[in-house]
Structures are given as C-alpha cells and as structure tokens.
C-alpha positions in Angstrom: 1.2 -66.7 -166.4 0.3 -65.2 -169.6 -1.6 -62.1 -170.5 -4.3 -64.2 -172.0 -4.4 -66.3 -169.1 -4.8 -63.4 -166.7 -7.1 -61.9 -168.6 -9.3 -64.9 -168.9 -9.3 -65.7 -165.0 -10.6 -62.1 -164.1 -13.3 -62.4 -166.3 -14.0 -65.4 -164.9 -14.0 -63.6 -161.2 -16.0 -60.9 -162.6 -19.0 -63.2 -163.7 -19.0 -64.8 -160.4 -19.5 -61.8 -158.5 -21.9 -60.7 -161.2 -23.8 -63.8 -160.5 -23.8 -63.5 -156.9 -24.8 -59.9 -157.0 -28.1 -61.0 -158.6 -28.4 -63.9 -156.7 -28.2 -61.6 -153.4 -30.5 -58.8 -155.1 -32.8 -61.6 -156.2 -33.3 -63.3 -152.8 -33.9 -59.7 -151.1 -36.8 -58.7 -153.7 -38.5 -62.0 -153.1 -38.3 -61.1 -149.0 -36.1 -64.3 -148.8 -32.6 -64.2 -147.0 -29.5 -64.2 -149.8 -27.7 -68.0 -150.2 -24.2 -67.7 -148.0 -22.7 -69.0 -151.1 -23.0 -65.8 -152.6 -22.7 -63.7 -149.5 -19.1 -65.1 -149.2 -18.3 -64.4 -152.7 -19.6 -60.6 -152.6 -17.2 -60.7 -148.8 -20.5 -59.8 -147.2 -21.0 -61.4 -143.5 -24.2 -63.1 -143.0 -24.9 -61.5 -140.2 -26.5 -57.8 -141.4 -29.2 -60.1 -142.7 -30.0 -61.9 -139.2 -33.5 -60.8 -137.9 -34.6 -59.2 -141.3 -35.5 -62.4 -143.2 -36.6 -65.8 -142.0 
C-alpha cells in the first residue's frame, strides 16, 4: 500500500471518529441517548448510558 494510500485511509478514520464524537456529544447535550452507530465507532459499550437517558 502506498504512503498516499495510508495516509488517505487514516484521515478517513480520523473524520469518522470526529463525527461520532459530535454525534455522541450532541445526543448527550440534547438529554437524548448517543446512536449505537457511533458508540461502536468511539469502542464505547452502550451500556454506561443504560438508566441515564430514555
């Protein structure tokens, strides 16, 4: 794999995490509970949320 190609793919990693971050911060401020989508992207478990949003 080239450098380039490397290079490009943990960018692309990084900006998916970024999003999820947001998405998770997002959801909290709002008093919601996070999507799982980005919980599993973030490797957070679900379950530290159960009981503090409905």
């Amino acid at each position: 794999m080239s450098h380039a190609r490397k290079f490009a793919n943990t960018l692309g990693t990084m900006f998916d995490e970024f999003r999820a971050a947001r998405s998770v911060a997002a959801a909290m401020e709002a008093g919601r509970r996070p999507p799982e989508r980005a919980l599993r992207t973030l490797g957070l478990d679900d379950s530290i949320f159960n009981g503090m949003y409905r």
